[in-house]
Backbone as CSV, one residue per row, in Angstrom:
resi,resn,N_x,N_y,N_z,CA_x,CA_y,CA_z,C_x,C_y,C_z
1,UNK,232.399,-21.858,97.230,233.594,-21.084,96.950,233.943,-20.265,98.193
2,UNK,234.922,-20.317,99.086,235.618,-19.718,99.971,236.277,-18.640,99.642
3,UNK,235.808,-17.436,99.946,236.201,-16.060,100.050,237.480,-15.685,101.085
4,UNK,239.083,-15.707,100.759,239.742,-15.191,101.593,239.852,-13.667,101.860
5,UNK,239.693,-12.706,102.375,239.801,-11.552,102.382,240.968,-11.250,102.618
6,UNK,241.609,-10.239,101.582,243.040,-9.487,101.172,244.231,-10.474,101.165
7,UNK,244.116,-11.765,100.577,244.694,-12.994,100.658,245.539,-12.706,99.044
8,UNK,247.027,-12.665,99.225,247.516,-12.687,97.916,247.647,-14.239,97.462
9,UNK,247.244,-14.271,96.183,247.249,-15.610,95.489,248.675,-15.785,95.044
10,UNK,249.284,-16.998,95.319,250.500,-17.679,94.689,250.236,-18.017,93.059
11,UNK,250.640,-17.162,92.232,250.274,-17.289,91.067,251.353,-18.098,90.202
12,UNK,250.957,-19.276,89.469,252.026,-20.035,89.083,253.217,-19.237,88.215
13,UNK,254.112,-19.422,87.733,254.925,-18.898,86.714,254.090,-18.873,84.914
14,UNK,253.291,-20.031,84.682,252.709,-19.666,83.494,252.229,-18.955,82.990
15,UNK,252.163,-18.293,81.796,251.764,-17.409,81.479,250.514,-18.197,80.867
16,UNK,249.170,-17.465,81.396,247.486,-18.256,80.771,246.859,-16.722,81.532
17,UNK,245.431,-16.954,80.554,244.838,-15.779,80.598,243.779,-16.043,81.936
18,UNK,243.875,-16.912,82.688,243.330,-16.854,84.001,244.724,-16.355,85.080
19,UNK,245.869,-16.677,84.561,246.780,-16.179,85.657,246.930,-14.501,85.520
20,UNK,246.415,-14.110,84.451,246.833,-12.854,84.263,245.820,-11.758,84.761
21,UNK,244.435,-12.454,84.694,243.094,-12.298,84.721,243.340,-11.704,86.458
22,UNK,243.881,-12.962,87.433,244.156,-12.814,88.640,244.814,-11.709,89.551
23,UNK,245.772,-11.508,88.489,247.040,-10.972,88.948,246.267,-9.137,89.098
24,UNK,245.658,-9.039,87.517,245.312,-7.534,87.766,244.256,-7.292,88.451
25,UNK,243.245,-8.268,89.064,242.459,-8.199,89.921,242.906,-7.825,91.139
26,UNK,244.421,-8.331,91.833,245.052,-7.747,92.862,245.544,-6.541,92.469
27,UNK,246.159,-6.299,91.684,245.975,-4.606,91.646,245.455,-3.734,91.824
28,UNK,244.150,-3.894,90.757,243.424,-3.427,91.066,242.763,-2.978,93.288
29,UNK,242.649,-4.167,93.207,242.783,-4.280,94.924,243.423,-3.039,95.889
30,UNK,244.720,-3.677,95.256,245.253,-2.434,96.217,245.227,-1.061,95.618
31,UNK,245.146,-0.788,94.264,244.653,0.451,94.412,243.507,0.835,94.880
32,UNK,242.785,0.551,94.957,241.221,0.597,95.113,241.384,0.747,97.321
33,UNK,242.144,0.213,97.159,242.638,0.541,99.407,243.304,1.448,98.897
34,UNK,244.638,1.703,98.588,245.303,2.976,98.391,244.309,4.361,98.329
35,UNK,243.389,4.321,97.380,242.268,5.017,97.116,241.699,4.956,98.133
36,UNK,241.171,4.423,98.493,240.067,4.524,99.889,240.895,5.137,101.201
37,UNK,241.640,4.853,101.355,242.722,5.549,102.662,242.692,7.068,102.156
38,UNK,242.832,7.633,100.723,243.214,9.025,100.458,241.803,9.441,100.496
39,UNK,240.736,8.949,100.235,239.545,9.522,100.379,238.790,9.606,101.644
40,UNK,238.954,9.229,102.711,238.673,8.739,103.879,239.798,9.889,105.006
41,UNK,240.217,10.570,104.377,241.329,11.266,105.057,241.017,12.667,105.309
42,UNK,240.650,13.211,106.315,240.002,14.596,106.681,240.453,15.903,105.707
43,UNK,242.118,15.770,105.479,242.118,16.743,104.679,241.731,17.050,103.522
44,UNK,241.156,15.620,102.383,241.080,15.313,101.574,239.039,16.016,101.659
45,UNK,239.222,15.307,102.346,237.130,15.731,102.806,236.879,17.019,102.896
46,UNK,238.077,17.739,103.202,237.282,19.274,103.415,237.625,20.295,102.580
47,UNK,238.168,19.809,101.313,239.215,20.470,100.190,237.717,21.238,100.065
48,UNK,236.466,20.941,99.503,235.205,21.215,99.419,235.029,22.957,100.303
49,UNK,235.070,22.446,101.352,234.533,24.234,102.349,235.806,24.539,102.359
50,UNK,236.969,24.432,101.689,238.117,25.264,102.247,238.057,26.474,100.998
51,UNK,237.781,25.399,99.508,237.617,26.307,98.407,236.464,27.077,98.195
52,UNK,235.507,27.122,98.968,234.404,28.176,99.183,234.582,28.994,100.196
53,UNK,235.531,29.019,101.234,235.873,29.651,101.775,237.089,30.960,100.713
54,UNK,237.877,30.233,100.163,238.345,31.046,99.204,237.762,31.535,98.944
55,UNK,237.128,31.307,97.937,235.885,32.328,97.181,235.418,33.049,97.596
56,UNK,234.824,33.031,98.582,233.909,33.895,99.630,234.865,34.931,99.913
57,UNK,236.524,34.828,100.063,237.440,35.599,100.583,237.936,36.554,99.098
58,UNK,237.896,36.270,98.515,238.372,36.451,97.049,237.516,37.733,96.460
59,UNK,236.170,37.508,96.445,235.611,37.757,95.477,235.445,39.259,95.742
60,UNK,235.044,40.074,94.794,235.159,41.729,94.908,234.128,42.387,95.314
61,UNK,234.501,43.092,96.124,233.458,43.856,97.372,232.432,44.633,95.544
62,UNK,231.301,44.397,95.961,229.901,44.979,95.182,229.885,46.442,95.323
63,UNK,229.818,47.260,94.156,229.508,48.329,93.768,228.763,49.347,94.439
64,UNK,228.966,49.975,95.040,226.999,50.987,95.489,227.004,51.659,94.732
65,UNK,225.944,51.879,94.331,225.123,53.009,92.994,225.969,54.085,93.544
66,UNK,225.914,54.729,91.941,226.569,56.081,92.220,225.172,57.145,92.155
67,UNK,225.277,58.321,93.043,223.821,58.535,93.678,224.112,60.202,92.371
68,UNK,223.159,60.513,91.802,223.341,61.490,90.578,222.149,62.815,91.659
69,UNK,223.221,63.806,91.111,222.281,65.270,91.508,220.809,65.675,90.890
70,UNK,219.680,65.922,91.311,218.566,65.944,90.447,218.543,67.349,90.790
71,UNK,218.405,68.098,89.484,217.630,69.481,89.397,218.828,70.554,89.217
């Protein structure tokens, strides 16, 4: 069996459950590249340290004890 890579198939006009079988297999396809291009994309990769950077910027400066008079 000969493997074409990213080879669109000429799919007859009939409607049969191997032509259909085919068809969403290329879909699938290109979403699956569509997908891979958006994941593979720097801005997409660093969404991760940008939103901990938020956080880190965000979050509310910590309390110091309140210091009580003795005696």
């Amino acid at each position: 069996m000969a493997r074409k890579k990213d080879m669109n198939w000429n799919l007859p006009d009939e409607s049969s459950w191997d032509v259909a079988k085919l068809a969403v297999l290329m879909d699938i396809r290109d979403e699956l590249k569509a997908l891979n291009a958006i994941l593979s994309c720097p801005n997409f990769l660093g969404i991760p340290f940008t939103l901990r950077d938020i956080s880190r910027n965000t979050r509310k400066p910590k309390r110091k004890p309140k210091l009580r008079k003795v005696g």
